[in-house]
C-alpha positions as a Markdown table, in Angstrom:
| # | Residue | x | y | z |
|---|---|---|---|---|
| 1 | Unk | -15.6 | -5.9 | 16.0 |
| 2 | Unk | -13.9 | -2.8 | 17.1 |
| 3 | Unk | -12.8 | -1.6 | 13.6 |
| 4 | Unk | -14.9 | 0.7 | 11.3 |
| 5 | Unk | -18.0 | 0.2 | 9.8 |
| 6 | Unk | -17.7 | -1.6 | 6.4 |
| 7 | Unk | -19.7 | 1.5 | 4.3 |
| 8 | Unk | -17.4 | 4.1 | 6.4 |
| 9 | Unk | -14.3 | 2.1 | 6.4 |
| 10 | Unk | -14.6 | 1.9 | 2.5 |
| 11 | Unk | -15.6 | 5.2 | 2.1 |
| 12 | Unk | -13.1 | 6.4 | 4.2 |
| 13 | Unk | -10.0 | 3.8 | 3.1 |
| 14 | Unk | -11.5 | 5.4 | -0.9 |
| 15 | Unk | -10.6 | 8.8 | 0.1 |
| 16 | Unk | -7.3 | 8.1 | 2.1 |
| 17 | Unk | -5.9 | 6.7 | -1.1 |
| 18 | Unk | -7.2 | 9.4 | -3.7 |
| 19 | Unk | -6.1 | 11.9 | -1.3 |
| 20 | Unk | -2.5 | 10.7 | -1.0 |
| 21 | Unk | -2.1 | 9.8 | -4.7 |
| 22 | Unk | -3.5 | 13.2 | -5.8 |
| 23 | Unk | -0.8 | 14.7 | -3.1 |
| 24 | Unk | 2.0 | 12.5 | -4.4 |
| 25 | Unk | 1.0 | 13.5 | -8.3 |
| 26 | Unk | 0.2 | 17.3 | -7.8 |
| 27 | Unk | 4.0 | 17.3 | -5.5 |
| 28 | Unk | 5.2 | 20.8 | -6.6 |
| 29 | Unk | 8.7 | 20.8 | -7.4 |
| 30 | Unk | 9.3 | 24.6 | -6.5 |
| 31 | Unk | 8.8 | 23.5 | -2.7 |
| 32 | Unk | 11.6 | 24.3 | -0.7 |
| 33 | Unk | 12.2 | 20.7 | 0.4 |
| 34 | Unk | 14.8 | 21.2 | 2.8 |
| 35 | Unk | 11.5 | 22.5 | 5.5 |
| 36 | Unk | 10.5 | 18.9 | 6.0 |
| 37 | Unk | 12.8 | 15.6 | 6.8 |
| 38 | Unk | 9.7 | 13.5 | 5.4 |
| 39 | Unk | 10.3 | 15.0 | 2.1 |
| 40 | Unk | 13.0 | 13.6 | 0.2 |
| 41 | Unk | 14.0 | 14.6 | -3.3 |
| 42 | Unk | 15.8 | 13.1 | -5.3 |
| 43 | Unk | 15.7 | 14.6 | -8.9 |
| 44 | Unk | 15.9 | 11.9 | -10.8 |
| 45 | Unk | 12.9 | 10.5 | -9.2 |
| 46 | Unk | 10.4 | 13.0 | -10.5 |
| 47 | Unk | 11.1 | 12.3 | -14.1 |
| 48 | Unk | 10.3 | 8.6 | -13.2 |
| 49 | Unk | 7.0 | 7.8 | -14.1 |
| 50 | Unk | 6.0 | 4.9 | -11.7 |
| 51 | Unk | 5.4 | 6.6 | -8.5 |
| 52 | Unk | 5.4 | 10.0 | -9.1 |
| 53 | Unk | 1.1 | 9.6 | -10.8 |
| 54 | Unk | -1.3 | 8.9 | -8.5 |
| 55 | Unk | -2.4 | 5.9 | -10.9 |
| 56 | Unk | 0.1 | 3.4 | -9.1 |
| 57 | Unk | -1.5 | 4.0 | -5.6 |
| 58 | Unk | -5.0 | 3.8 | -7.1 |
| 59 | Unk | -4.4 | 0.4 | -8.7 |
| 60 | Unk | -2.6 | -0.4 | -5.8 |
| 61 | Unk | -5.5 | 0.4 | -3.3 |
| 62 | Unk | -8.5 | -1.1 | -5.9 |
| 63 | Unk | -6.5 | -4.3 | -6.9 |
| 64 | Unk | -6.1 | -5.0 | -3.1 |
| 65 | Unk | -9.6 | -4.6 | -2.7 |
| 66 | Unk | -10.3 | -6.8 | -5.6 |
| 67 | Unk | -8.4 | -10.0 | -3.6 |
| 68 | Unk | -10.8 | -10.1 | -1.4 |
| 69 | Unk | -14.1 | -9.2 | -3.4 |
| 70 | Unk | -13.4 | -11.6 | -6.3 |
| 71 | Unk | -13.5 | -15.5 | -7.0 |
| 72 | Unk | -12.4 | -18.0 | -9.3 |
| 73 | Unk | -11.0 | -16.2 | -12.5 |
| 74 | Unk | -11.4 | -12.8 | -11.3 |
| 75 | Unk | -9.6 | -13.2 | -8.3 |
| 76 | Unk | -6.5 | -15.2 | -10.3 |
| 77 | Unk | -6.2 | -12.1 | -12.6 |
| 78 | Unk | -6.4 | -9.6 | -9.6 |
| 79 | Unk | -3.5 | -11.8 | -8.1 |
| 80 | Unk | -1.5 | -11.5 | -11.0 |
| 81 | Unk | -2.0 | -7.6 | -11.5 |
| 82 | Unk | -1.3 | -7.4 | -8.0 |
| 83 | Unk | 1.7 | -9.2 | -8.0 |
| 84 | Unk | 2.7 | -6.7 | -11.0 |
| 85 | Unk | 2.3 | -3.7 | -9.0 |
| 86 | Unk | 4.4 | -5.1 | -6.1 |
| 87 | Unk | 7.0 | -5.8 | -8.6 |
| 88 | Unk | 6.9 | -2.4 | -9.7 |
| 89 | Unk | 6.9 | -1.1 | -6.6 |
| 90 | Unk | 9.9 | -3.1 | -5.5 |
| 91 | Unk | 12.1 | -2.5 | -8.6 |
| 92 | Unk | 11.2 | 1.6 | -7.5 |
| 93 | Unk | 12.5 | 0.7 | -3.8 |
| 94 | Unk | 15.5 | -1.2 | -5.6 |
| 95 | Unk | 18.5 | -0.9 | -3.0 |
| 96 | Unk | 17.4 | 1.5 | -0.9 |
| 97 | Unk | 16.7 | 1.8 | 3.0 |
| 98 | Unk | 13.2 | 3.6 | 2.2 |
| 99 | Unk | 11.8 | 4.7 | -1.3 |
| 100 | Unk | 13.0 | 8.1 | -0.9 |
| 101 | Unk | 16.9 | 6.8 | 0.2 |
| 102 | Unk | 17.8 | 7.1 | 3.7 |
| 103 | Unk | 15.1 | 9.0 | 4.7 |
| 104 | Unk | 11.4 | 7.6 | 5.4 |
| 105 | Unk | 9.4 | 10.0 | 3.4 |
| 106 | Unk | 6.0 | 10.3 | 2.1 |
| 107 | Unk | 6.1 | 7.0 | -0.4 |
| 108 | Unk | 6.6 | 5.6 | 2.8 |
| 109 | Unk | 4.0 | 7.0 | 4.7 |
| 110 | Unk | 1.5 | 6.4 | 2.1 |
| 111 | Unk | 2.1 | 2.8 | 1.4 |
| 112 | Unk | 3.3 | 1.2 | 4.8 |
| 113 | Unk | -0.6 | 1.0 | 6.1 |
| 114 | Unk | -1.1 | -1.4 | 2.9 |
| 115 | Unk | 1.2 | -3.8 | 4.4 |
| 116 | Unk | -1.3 | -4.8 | 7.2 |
| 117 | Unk | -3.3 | -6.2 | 4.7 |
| 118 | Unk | -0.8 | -8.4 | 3.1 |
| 119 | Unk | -1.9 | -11.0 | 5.5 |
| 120 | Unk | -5.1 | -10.8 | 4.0 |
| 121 | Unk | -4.4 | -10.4 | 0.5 |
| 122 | Unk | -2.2 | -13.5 | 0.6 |
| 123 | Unk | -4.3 | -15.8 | 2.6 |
| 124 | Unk | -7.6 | -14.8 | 0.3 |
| 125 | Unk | -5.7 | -15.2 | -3.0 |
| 126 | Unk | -3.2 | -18.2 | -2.4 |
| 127 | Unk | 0.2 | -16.6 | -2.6 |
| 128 | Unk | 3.0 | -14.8 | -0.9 |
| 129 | Unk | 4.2 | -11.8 | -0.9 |
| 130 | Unk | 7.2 | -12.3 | 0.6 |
| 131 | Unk | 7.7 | -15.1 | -2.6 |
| 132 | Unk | 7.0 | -12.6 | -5.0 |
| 133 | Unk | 8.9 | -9.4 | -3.6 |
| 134 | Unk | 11.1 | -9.8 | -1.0 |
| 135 | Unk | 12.6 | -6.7 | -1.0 |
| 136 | Unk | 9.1 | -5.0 | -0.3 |
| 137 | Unk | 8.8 | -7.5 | 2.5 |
| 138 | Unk | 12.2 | -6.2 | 3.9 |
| 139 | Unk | 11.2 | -2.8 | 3.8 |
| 140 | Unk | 7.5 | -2.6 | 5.5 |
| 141 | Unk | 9.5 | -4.9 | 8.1 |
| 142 | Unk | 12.1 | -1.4 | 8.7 |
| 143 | Unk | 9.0 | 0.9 | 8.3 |
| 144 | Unk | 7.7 | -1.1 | 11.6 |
| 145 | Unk | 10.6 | -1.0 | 13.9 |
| 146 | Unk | 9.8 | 2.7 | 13.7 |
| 147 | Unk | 7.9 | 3.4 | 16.8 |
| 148 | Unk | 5.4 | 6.0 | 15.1 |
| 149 | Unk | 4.4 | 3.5 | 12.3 |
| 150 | Unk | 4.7 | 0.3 | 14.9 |
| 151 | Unk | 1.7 | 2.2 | 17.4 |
| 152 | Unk | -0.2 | 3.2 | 13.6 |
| 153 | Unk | -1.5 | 0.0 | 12.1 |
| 154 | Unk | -3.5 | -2.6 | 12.9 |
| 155 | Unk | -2.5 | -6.2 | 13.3 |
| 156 | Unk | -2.6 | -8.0 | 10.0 |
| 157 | Unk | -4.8 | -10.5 | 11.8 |
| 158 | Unk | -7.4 | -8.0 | 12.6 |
| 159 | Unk | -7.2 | -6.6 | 9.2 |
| 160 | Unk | -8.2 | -10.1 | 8.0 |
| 161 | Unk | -10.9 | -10.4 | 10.8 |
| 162 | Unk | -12.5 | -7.1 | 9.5 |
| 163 | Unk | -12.3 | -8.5 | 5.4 |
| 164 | Unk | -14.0 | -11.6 | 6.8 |
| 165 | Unk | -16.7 | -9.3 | 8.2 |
| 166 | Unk | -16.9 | -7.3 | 4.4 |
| 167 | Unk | -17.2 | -10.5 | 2.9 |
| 168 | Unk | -20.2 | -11.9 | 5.0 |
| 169 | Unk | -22.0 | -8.6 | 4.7 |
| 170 | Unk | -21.6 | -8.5 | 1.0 |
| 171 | Unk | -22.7 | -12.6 | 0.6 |
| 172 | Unk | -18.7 | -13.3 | -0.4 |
| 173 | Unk | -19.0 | -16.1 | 1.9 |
């Protein structure tokens, strides 16, 4: 298949996302932020709750997961927690270019790889994201006319070719 293997890919995509959250959540605000362009402060941000915990990413990450391990009602309350979180996540991006302003920072970085899976989150579950939060939509469509996050992720489609393979190996299908 060309991808990962399912146990390492899990294991692997498990630890990406505790890793960032815990980053994102443990972000010390004595940094001197003006060493890094990715890093973007905006003070009014940190006393925000939504983002600034790793628990967002985390559901994030494990209710994506759930869209394409679950059935019947499961799966319909996954969908709807899901669609919560990208609600949340779009009233955080509100107006801006990137989460962090102008600037692509490291919200971006950490979420834009979950946007190749939308395809497969959507397809699985019956709905749209581009329905429920446009906005969000818009903005992973910015993050990939950058060249570094264009040559980064994989095709949606290949995304949903490797779910297809989780679900066969785990009798989803």
């Amino acid at each position: 298949m060309g991808l990962f293997g399912a146990p390492a890919a899990a294991i692997m995509a498990n630890c990406c996302a505790e890793a960032v959250a815990n980053k994102l959540a443990n972000y010390s605000s004595t940094t001197d932020h003006r060493q890094s362009p990715l890093i973007v402060i905006d003070h009014t941000y940190h006393r925000r709750p939504s983002l600034t915990g790793s628990l967002l990413f985390v559901q994030f990450f494990e209710c994506g997961t759930k869209l394409w391990k679950q059935k019947s009602e499961a799966l319909q309350k996954a969908k709807k927690e899901f669609i919560q979180i990208l609600k949340t996540l779009e009233a955080e991006l509100g107006d801006k270019k990137y989460f962090g302003g102008d600037a692509f920072g490291l919200v971006d970085i950490a979420l834009v790889p979950f946007t190749s899976w939308f395809y497969s989150y959507q397809t699985l579950a019956g709905f749209s994201v581009e329905q429920e939060s446009s906005n969000l939509v818009a903005w992973a469509k910015r993050c990939l006319e950058r060249e570094s996050v264009a040559k980064t992720l994989y095709e949606p489609k290949k995304i949903y070719e490797f779910v297809g393979y989780l679900r066969k190996k785990y009798g989803m299908e």
